[in-house]
N, C-alpha and C positions, 0 to 999 in steps of 0.2 A: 504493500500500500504506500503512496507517495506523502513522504511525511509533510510535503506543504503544502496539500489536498487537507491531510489531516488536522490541521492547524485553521485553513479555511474553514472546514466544516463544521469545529468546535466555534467557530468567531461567528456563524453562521447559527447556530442553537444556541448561544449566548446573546443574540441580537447584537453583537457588538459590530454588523457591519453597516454604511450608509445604503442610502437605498438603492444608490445608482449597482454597489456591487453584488448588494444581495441580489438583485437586479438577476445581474450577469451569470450568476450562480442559475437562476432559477433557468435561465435561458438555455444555458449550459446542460442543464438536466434534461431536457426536452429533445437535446440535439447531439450529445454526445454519450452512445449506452456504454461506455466504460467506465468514464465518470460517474454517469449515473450510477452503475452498477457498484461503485466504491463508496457512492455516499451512503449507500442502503446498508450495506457491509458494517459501514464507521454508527450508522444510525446503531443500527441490530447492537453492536458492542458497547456503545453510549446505554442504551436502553438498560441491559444487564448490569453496567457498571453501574450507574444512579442506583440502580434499585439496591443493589450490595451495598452501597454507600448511605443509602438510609436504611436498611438494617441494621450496619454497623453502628451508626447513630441512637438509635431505637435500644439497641442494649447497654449502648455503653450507658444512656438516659435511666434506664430499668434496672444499672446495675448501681449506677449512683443511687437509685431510689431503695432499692435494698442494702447495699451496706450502711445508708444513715439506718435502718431498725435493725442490724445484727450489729453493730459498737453499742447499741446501748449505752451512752453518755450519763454519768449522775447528773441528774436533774435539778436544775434550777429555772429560775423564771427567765431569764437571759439565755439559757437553752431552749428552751421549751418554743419560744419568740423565732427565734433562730430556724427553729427545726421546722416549726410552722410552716416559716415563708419559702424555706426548701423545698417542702414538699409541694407548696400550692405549683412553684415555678416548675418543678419535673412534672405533677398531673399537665399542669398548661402545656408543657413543650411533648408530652404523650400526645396530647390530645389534638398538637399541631401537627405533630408528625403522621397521624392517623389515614387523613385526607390525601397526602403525599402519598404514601402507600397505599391507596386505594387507586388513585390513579394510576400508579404501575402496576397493578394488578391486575386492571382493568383491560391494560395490553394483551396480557398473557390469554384471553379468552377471545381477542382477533383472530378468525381466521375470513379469507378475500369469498363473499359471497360465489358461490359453483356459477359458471357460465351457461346460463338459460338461453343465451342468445344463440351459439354456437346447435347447442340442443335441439332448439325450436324448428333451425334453419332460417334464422333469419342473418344471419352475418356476411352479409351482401353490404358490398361498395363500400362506404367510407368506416361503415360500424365495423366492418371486418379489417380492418387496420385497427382501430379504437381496441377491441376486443382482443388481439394479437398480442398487442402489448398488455394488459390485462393478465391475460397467462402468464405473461413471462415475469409479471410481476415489475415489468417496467411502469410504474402507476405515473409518475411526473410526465412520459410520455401519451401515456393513455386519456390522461383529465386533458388534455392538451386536443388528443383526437376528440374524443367524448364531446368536449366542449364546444364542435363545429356541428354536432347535430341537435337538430332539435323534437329528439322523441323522448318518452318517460325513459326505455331501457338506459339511452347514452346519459340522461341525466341521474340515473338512480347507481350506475356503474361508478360515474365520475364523483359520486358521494362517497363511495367506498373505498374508491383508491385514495380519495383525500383522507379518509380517516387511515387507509393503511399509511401512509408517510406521515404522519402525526400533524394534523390540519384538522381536529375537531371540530370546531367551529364551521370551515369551508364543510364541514361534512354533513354538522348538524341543520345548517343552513340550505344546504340541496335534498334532506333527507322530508324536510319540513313537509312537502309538498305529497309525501306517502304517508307519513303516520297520520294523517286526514282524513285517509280517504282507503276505507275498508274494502273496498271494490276492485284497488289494484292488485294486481299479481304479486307485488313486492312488498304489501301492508303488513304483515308477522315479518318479512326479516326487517324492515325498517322499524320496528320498535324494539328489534335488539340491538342492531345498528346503532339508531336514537339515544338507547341508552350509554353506550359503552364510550358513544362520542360527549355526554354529557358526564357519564365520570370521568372521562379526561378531558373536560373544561374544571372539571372540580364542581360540577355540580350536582353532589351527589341526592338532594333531594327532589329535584325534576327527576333524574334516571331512575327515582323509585320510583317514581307516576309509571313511567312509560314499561318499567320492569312488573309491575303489579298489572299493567292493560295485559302480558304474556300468561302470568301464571294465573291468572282470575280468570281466563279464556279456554275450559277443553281443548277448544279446537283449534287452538293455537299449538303446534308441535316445535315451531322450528324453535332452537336452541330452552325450551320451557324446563328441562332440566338448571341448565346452566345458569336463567334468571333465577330459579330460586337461591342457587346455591352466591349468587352475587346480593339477592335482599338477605337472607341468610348474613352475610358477610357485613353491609351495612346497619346493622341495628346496634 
């Protein structure tokens, strides 16, 4: 991997570029699949490493909070005072770090909706490019194709590739348009979708709405294991 790619792409997830270059970056993805295919590489290892990094955090937090009660200190009022405001500050920084960790957790139940388009036979002319890179998991390419057509699949494909390269928002904002509307073909996976793009906005209690439309529906199958085990998680 080119370490001054590497360097780019952390300056890149940091927001630390202007716009013109972040710019060229995104440009870049679009048009060059080596590139591309190295930033997915650096994302995927970014991803794992945060999340190790707030684990480690998380205990070293919970390890602070248990050895203040195995020293047992002789007590006085000036300890007592002390020990209080310890503990209020480690529950608070538990309780920050929580949300953190759910948004990376939240990753780990991504996988790229199956290609219904390919299946159908509908992947003719320009969706059949869109859809190509799709598979290959070139998503920066795809939202790129996707976003020259104008039918529900190219728009509901291009919501998913945006949540696959970590663009919740751009995801939950194209997904909008199916969790409305119970009629479409793609209404059960767009409220899992919906949700998973809303725990990684951090906002975990919309994605309970849209997780409770799944498990409060029999005939909702698609991922209705996996919401519960995600409300399950958030309470």
């Amino acid at each position: 991997m080119n370490k001054d790619n590497d360097i780019l792409f952390e300056q890149y997830f940091k927001n630390q570029l202007n716009t013109k270059d972040k710019a060229d970056i995104e440009a870049r993805l679009n048009s060059d699949e080596d590139f591309n295919i190295e930033f997915e590489d650096f994302k995927k290892v970014k991803e794992v490493a945060d999340l190790f990094q707030r684990r480690e955090i998380r205990a070293k937090v919970e390890g602070i909070y248990k050895a203040s009660y195995d020293k047992k200190p002789k007590i006085n009022r000036r300890v007592v005072l002390f020990a209080g405001i310890a503990a209020s500050i480690v529950i608070l920084a538990i309780f920050w770090l929580r949300p953190l960790n759910m948004v990376e957790e939240s990753k780990g139940y991504f996988t790229p909706y199956p290609d219904r388009i390919t299946v159908m036979g509908d992947n003719t002319g320009d969706i059949s490019i869109a859809i190509g890179h799709y598979n290959a998991q070139r998503y920066h390419n795809a939202i790129a194709e996707f976003n020259k057509i104008s039918t529900s699949e190219a728009h509901f494909y291009s919501a998913i590739s945006s949540l696959a390269i970590g663009n919740p928002q751009q995801a939950s904002d194209g997904l909008q348009q199916f969790v409305s509307a119970p009629e479409s073909h793609f209404y059960e996976a767009s409220l899992w979708y919906m949700s998973l793009a809303l725990l990684q906005e951090d906002n975990a209690k919309l994605a309970q709405v849209y997780l409770m439309k799944i498990t409060n529906d029999s005939n909702i199958l698609y991922h209705q294991k996996d919401a519960l085990e995600l409300l399950e998680k958030l309470k």
